[in-house]
Biopython code that builds the backbone (N, CA, C, O; Angstrom):
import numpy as np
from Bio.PDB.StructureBuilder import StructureBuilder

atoms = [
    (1, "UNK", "N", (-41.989, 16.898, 13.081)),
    (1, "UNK", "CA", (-42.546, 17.259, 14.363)),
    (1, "UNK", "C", (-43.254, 18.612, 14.268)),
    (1, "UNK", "O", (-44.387, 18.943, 14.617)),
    (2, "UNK", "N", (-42.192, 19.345, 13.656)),
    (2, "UNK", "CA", (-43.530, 21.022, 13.410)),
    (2, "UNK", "C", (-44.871, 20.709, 12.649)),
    (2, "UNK", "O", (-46.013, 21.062, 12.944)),
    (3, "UNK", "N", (-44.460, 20.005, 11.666)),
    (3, "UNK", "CA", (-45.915, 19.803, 10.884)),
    (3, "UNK", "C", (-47.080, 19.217, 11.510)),
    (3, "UNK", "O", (-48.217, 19.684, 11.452)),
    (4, "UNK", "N", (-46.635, 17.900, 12.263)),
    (4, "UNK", "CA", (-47.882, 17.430, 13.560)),
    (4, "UNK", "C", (-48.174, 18.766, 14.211)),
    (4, "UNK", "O", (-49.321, 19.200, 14.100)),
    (5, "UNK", "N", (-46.992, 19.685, 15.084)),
    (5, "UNK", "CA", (-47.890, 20.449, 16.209)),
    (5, "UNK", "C", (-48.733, 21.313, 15.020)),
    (5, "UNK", "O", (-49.964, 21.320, 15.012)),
    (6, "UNK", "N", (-47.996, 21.976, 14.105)),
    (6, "UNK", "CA", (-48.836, 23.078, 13.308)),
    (6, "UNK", "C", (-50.301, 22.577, 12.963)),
    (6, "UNK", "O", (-51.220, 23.385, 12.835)),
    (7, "UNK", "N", (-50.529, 20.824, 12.776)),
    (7, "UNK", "CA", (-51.702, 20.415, 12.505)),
    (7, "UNK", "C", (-52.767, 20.639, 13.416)),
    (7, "UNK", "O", (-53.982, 20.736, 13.243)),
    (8, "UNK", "N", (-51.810, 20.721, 14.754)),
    (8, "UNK", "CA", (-52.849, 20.508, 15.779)),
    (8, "UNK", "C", (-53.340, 21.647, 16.357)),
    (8, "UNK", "O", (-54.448, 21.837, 16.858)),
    (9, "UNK", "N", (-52.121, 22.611, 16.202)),
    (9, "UNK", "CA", (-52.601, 23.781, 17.097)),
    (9, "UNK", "C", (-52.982, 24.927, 16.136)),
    (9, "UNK", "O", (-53.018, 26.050, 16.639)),
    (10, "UNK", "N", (-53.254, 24.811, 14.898)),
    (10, "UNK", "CA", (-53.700, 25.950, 13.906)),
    (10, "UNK", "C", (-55.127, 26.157, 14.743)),
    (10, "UNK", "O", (-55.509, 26.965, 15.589)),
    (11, "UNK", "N", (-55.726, 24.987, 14.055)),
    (11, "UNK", "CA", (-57.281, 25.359, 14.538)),
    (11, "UNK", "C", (-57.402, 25.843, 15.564)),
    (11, "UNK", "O", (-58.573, 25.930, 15.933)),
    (12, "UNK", "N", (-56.457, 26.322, 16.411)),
    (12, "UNK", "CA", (-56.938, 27.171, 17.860)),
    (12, "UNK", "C", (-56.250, 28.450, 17.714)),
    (12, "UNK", "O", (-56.619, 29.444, 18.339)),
    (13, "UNK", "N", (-55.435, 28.456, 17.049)),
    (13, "UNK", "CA", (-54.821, 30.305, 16.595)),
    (13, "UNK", "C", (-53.486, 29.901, 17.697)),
    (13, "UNK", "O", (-53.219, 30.811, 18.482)),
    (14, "UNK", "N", (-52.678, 28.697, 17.815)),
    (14, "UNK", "CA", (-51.642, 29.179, 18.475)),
    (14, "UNK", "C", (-50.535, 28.450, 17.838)),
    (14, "UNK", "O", (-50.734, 27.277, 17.523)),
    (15, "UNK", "N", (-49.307, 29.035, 17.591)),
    (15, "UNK", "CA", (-48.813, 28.843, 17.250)),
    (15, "UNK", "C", (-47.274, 28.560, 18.038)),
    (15, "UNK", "O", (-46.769, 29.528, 18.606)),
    (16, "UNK", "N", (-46.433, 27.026, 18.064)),
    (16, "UNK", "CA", (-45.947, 26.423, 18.457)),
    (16, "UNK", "C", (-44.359, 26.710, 17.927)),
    (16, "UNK", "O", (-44.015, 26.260, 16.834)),
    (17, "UNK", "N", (-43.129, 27.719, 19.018)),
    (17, "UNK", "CA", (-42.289, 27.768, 18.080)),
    (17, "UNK", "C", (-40.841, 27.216, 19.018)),
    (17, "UNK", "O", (-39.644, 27.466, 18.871)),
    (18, "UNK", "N", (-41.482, 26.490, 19.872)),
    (18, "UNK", "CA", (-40.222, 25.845, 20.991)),
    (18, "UNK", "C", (-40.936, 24.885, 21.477)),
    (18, "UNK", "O", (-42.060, 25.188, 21.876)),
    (19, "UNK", "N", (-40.429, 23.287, 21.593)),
    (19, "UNK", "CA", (-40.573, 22.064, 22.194)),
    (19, "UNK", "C", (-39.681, 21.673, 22.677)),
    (19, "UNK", "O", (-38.693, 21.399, 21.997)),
    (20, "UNK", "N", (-39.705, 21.434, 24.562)),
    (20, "UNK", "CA", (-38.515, 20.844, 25.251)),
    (20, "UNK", "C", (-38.926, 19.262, 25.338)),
    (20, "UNK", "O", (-40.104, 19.018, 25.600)),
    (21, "UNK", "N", (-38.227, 18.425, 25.179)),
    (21, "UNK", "CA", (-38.634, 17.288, 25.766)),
    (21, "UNK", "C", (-37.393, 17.009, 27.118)),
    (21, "UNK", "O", (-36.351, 17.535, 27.506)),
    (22, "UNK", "N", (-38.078, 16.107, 27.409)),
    (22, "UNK", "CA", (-37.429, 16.189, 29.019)),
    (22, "UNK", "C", (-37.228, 14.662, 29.292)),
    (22, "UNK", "O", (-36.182, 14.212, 29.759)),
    (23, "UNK", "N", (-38.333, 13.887, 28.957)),
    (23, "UNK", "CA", (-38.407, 12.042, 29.249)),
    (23, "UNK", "C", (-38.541, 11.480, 28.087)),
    (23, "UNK", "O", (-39.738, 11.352, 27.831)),
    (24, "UNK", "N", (-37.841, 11.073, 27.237)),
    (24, "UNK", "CA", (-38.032, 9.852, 26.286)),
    (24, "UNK", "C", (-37.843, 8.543, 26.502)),
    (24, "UNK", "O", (-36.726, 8.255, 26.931)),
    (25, "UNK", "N", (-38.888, 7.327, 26.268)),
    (25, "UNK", "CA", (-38.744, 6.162, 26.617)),
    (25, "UNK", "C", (-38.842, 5.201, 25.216)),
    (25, "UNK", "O", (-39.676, 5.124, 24.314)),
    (26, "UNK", "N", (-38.162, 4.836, 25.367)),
    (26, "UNK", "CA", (-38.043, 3.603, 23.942)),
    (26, "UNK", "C", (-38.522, 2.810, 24.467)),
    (26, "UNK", "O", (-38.395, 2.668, 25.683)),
    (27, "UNK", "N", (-39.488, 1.748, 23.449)),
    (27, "UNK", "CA", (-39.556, 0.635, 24.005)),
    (27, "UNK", "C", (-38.429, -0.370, 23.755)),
    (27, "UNK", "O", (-37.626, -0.296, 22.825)),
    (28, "UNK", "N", (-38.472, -1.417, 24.793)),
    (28, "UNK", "CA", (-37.498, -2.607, 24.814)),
    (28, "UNK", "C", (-37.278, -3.012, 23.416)),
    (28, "UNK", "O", (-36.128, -3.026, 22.975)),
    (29, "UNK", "N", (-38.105, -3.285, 22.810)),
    (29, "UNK", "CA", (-37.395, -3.827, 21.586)),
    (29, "UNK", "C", (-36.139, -2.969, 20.884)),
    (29, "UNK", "O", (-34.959, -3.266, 20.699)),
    (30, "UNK", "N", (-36.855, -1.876, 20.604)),
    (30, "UNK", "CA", (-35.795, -0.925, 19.724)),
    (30, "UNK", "C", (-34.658, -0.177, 20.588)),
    (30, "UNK", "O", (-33.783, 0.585, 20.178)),
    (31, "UNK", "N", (-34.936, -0.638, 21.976)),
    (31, "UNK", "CA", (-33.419, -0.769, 22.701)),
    (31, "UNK", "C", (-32.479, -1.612, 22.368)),
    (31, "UNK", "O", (-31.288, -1.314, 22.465)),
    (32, "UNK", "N", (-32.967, -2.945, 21.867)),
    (32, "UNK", "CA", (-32.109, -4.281, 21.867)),
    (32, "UNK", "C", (-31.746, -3.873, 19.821)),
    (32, "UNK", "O", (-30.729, -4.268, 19.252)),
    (33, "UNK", "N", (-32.589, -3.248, 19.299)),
    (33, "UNK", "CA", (-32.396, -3.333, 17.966)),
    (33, "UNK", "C", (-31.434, -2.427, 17.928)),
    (33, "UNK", "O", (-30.658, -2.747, 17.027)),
    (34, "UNK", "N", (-30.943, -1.015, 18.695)),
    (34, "UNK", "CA", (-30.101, -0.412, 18.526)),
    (34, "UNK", "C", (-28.716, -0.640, 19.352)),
    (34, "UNK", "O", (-27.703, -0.022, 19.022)),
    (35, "UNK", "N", (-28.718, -1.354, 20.201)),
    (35, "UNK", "CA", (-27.605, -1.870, 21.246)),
    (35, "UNK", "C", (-26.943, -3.033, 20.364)),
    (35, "UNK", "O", (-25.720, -3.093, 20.496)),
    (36, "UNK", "N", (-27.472, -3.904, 19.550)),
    (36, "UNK", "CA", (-27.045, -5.017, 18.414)),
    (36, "UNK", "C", (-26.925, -4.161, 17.521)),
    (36, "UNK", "O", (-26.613, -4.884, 16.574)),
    (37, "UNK", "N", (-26.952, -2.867, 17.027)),
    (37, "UNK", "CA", (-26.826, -2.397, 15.647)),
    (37, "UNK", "C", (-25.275, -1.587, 16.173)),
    (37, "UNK", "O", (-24.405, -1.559, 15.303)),
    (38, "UNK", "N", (-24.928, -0.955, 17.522)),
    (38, "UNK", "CA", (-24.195, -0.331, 17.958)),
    (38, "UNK", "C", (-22.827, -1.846, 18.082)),
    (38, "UNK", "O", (-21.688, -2.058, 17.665)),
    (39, "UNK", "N", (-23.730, -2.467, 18.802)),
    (39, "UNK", "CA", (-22.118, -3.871, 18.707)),
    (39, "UNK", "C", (-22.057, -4.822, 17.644)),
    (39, "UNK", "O", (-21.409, -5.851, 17.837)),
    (40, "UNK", "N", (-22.731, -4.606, 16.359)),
    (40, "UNK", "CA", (-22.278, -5.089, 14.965)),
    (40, "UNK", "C", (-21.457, -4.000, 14.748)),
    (40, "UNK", "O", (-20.251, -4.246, 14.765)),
    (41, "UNK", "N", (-22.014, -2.142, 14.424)),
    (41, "UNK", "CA", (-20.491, -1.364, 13.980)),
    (41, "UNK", "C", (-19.231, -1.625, 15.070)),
    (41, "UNK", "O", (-18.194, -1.719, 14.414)),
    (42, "UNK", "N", (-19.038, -1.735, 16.141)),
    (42, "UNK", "CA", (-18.142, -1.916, 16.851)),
    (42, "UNK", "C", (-17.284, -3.151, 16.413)),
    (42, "UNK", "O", (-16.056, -3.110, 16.330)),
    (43, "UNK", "N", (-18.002, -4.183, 16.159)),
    (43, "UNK", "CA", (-17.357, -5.495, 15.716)),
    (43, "UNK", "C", (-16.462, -5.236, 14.372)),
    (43, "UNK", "O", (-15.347, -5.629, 14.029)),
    (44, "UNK", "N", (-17.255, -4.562, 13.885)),
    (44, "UNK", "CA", (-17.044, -4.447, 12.052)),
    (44, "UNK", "C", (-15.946, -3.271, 12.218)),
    (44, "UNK", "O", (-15.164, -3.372, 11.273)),
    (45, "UNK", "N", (-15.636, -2.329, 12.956)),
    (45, "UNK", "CA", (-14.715, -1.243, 13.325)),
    (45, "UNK", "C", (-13.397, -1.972, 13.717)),
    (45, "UNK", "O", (-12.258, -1.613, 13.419)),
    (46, "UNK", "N", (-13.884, -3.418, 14.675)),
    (46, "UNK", "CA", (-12.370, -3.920, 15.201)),
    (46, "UNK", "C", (-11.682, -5.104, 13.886)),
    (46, "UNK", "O", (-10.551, -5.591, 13.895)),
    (47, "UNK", "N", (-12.768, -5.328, 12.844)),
    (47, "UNK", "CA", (-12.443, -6.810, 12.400)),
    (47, "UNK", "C", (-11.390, -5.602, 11.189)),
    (47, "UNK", "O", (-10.223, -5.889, 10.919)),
    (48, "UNK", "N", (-11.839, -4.762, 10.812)),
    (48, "UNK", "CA", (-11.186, -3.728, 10.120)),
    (48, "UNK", "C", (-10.043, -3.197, 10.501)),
    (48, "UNK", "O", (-9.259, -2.844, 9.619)),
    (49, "UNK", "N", (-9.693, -3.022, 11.899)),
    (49, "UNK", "CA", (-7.920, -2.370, 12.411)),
    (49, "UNK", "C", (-7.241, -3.863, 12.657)),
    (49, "UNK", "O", (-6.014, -3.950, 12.706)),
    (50, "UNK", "N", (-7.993, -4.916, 12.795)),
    (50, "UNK", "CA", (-7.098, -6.353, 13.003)),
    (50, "UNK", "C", (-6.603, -6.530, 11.801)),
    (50, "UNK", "O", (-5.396, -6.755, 11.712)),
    (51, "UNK", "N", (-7.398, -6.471, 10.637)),
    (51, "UNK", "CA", (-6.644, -6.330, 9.320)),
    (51, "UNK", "C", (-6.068, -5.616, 8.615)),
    (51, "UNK", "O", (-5.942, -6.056, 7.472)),
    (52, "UNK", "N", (-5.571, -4.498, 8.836)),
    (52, "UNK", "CA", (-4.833, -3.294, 8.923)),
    (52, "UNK", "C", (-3.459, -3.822, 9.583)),
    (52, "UNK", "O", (-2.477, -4.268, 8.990)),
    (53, "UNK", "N", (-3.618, -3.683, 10.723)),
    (53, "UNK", "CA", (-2.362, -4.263, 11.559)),
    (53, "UNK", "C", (-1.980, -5.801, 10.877)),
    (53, "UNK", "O", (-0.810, -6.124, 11.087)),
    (54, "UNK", "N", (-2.829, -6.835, 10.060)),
    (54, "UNK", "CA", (-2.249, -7.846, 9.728)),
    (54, "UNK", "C", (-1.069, -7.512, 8.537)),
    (54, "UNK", "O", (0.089, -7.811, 8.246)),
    (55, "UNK", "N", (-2.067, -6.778, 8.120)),
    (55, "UNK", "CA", (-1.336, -6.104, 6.943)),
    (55, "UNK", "C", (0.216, -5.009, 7.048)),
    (55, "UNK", "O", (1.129, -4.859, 6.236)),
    (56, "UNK", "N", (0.007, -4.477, 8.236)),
    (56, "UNK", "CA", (1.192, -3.751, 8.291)),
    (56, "UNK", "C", (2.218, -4.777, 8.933)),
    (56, "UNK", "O", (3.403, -4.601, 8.649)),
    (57, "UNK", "N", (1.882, -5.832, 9.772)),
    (57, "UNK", "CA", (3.030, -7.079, 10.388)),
    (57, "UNK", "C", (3.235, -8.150, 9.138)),
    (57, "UNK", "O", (4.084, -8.999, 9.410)),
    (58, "UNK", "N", (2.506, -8.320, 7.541)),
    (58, "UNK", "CA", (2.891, -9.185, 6.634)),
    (58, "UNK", "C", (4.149, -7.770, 5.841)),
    (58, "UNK", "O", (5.349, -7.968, 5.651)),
    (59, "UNK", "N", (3.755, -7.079, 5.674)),
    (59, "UNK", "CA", (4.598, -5.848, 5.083)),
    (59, "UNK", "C", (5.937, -5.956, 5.822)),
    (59, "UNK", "O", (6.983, -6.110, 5.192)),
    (60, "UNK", "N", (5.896, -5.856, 7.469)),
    (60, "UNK", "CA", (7.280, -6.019, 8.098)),
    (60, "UNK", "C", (8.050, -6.814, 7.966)),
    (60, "UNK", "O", (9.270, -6.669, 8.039)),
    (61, "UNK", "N", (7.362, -7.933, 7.717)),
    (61, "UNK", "CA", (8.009, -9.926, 7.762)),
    (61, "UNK", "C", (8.502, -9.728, 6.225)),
    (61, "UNK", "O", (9.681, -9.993, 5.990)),
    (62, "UNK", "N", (7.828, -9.365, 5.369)),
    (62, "UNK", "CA", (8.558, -9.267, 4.104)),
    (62, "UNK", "C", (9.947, -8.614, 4.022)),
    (62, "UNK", "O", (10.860, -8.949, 3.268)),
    (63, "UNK", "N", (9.946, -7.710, 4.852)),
    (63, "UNK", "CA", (10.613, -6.870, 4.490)),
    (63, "UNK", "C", (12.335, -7.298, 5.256)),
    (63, "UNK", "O", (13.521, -7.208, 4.942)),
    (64, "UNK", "N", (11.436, -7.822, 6.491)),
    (64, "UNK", "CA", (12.500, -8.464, 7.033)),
    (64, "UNK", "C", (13.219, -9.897, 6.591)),
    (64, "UNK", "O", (14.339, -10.304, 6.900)),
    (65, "UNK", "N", (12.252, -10.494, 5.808)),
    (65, "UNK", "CA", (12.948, -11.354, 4.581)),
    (65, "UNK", "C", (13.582, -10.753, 3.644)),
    (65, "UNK", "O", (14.725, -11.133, 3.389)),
    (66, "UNK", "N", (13.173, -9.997, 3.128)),
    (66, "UNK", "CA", (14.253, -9.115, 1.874)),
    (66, "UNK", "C", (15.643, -9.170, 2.926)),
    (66, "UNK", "O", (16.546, -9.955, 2.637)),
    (67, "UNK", "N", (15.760, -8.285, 4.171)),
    (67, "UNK", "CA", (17.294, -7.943, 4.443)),
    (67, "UNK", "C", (17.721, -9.552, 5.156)),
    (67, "UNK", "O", (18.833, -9.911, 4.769)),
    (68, "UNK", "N", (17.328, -10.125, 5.701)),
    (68, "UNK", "CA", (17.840, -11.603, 5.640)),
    (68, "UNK", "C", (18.235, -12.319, 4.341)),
    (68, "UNK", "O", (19.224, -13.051, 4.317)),
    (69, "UNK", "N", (17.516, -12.126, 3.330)),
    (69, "UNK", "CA", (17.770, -12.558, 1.941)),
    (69, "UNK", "C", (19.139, -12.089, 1.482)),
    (69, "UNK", "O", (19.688, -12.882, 0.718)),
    (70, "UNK", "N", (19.825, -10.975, 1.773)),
    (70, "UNK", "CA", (20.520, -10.413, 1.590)),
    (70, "UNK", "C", (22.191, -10.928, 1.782)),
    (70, "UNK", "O", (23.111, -11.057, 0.973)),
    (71, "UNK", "N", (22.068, -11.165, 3.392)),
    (71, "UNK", "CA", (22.775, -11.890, 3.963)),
    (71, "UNK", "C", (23.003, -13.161, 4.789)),
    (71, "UNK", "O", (22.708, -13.191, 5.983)),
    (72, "UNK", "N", (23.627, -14.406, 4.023)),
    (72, "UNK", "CA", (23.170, -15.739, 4.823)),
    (72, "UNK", "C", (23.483, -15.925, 6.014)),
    (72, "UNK", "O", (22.988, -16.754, 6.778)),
    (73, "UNK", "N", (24.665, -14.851, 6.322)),
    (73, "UNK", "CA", (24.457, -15.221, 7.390)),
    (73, "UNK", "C", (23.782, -14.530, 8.393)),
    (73, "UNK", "O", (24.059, -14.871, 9.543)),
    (74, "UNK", "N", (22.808, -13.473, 8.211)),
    (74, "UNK", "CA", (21.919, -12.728, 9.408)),
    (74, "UNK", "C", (20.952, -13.872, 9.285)),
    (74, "UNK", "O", (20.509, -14.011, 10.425)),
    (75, "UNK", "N", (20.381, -14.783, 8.483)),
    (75, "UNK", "CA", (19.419, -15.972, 9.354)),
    (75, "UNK", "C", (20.048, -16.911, 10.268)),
    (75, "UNK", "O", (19.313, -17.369, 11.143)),
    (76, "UNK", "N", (21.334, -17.313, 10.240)),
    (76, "UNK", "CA", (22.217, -17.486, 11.795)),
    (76, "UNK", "C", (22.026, -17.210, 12.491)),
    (76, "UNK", "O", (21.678, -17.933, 13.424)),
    (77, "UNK", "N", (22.160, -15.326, 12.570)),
    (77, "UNK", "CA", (22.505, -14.694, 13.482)),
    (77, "UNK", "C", (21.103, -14.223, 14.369)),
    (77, "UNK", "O", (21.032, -13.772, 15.512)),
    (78, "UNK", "N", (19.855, -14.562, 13.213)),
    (78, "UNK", "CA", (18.665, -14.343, 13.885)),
    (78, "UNK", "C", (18.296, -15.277, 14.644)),
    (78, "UNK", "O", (17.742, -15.127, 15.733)),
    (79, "UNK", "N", (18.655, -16.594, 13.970)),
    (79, "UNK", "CA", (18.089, -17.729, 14.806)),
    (79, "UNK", "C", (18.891, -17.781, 16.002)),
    (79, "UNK", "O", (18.106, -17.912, 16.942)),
    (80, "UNK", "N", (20.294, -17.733, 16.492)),
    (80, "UNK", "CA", (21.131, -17.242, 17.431)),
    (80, "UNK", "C", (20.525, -16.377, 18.503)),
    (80, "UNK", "O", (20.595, -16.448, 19.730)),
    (81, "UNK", "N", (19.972, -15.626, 17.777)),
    (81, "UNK", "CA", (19.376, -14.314, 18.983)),
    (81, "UNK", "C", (18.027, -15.216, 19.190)),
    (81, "UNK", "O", (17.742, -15.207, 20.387)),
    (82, "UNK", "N", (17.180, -15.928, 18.487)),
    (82, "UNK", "CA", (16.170, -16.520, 19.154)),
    (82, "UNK", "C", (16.419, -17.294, 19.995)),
    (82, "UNK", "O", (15.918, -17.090, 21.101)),
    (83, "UNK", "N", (17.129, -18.262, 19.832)),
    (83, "UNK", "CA", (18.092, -19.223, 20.998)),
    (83, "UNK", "C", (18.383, -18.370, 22.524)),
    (83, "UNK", "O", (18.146, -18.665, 23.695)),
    (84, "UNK", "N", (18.818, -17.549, 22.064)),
    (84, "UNK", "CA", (19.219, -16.745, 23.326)),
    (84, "UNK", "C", (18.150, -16.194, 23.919)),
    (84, "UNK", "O", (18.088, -16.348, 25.139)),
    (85, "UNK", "N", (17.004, -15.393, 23.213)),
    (85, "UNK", "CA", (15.791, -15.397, 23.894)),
    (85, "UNK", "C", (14.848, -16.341, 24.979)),
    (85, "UNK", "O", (14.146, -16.238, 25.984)),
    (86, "UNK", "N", (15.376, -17.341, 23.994)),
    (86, "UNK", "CA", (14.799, -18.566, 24.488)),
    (86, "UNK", "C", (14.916, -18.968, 26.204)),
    (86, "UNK", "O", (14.232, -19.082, 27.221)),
    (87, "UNK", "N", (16.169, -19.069, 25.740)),
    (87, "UNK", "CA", (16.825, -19.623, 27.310)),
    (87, "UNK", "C", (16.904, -18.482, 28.302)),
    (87, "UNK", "O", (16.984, -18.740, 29.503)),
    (88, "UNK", "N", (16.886, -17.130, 27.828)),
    (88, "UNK", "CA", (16.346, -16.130, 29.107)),
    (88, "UNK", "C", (14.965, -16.115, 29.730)),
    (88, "UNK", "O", (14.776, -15.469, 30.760)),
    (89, "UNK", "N", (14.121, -16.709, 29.226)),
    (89, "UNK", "CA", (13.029, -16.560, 28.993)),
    (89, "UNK", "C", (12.765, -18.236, 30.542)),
    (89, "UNK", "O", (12.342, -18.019, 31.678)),
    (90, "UNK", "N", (13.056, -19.246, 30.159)),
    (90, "UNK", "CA", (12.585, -20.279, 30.731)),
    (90, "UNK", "C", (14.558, -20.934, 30.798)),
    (90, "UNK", "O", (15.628, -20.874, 30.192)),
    (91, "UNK", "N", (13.796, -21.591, 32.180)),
    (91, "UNK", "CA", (15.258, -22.254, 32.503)),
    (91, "UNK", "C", (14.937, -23.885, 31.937)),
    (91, "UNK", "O", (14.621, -24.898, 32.562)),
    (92, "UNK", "N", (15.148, -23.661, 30.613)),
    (92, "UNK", "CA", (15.244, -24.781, 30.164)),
    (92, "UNK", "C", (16.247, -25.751, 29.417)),
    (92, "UNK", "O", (17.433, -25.426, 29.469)),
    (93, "UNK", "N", (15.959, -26.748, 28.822)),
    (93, "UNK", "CA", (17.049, -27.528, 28.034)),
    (93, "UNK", "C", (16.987, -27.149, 26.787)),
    (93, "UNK", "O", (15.794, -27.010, 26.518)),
    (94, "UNK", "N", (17.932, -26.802, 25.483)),
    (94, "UNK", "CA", (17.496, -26.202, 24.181)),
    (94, "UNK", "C", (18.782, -27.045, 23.463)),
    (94, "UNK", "O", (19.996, -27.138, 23.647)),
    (95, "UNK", "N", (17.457, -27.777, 22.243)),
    (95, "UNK", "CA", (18.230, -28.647, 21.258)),
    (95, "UNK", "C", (18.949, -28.050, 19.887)),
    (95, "UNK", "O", (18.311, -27.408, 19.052)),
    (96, "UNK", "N", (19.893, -28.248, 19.807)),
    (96, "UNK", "CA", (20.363, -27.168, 18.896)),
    (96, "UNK", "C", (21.000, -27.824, 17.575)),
    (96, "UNK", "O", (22.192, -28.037, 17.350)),
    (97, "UNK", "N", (19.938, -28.076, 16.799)),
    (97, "UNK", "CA", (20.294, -28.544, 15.640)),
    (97, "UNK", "C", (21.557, -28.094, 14.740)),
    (97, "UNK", "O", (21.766, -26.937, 14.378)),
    (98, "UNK", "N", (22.507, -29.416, 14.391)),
    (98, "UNK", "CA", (23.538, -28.624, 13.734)),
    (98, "UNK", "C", (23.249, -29.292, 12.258)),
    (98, "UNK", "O", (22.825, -30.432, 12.069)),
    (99, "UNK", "N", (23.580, -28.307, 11.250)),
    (99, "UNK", "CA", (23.525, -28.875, 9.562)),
    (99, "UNK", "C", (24.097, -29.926, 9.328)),
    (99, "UNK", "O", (25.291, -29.999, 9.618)),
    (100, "UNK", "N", (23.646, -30.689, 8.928)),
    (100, "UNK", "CA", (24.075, -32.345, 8.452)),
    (100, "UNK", "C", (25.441, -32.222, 7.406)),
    (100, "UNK", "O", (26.205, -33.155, 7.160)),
    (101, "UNK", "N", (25.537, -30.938, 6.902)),
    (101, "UNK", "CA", (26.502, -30.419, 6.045)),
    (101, "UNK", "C", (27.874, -30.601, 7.110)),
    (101, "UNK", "O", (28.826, -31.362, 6.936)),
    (102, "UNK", "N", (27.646, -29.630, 8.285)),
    (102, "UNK", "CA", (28.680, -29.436, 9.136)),
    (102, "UNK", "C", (29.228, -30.907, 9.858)),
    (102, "UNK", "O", (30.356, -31.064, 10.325)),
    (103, "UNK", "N", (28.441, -31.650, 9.835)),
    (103, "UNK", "CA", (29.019, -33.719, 9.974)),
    (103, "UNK", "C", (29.504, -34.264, 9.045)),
    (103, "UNK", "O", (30.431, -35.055, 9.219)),
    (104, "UNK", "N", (28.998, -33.984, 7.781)),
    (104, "UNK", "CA", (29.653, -34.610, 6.758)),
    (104, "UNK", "C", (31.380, -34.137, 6.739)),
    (104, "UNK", "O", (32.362, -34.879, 6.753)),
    (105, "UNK", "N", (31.329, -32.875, 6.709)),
    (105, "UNK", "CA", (32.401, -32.234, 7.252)),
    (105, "UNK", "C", (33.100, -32.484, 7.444)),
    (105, "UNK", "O", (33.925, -32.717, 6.561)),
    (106, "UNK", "N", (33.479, -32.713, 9.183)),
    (106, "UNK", "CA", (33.504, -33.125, 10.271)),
    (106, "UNK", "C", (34.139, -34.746, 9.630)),
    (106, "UNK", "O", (35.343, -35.004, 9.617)),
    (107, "UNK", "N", (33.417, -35.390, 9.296)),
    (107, "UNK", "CA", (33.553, -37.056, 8.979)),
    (107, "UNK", "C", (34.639, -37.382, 8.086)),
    (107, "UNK", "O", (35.344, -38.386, 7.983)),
    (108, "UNK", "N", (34.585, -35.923, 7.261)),
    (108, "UNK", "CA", (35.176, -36.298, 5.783)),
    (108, "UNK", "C", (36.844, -35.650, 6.411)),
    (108, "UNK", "O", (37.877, -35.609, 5.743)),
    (109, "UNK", "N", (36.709, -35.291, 7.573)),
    (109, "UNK", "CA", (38.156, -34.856, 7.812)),
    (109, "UNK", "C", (38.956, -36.171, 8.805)),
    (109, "UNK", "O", (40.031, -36.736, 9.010)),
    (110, "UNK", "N", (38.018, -36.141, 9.061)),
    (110, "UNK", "CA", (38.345, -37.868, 10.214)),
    (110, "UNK", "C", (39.164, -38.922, 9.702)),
    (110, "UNK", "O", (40.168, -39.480, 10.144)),
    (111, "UNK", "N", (38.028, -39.146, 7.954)),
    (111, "UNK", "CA", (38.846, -40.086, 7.006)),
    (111, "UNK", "C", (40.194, -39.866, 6.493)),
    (111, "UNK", "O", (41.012, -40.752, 6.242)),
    (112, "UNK", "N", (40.359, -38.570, 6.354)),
    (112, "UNK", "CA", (40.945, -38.407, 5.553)),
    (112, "UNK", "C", (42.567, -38.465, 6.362)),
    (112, "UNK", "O", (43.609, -38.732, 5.764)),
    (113, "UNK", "N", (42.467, -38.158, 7.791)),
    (113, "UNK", "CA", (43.195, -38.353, 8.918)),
    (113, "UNK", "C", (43.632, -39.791, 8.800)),
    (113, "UNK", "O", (44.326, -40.299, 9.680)),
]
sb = StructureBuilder()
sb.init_structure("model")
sb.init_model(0)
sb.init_chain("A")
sb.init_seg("    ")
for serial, (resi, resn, name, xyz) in enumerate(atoms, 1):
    if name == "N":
        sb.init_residue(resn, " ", resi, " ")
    sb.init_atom(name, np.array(xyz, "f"), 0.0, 1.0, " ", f" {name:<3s}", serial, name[0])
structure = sb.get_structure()
């Protein structure tokens, strides 16, 4: 921008050392080219913390498999507390699968009666 005014205003002996502008108008196009360039980084900013956060909730689930791994019976006791969630949650009916282990069980004491 100095080099245009200096081009223009040498040949008259004056010299240009402050420019206010006051109204700038873009045209429409390079409104729409920078409003799509502003909500591609925005997009590309959110697709980046969604995978961040995926990443820090696969890190948790692992981890919370390791201490379930640990002990057989805290996956009981988790699925227990989901059950119970459950039914606070909605007044509903909840099917509660028992281990086919715990019938055989069950059967093999019957006979043996």
């Amino acid at each position: 921008m100095q080099s245009s005014l200096d081009d223009a205003t040498d040949p008259w002996g004056v010299k240009v050392e402050r420019v206010e502008i006051k109204d700038v108008r873009l045209p429409v196009q390079l409104q729409r080219a920078m409003a799509a360039e502003a909500e591609a980084a925005r997009e590309a900013r959110a697709k980046v913390i969604a995978a961040e956060g995926e990443q820090r909730a696969s890190r948790a689930l692992k981890e919370a498999a390791d201490v379930i791994n640990e002990s057989p019976a805290a996956l009981q006791l988790r699925y227990l507390q989901t059950l119970n969630a459950i039914s606070a949650e909605n007044n509903s009916t909840i099917i509660f699968p028992l281990p086919i282990d715990v019938l055989t069980h069950m059967i093999q004491k019957k006979d043996a009666e």
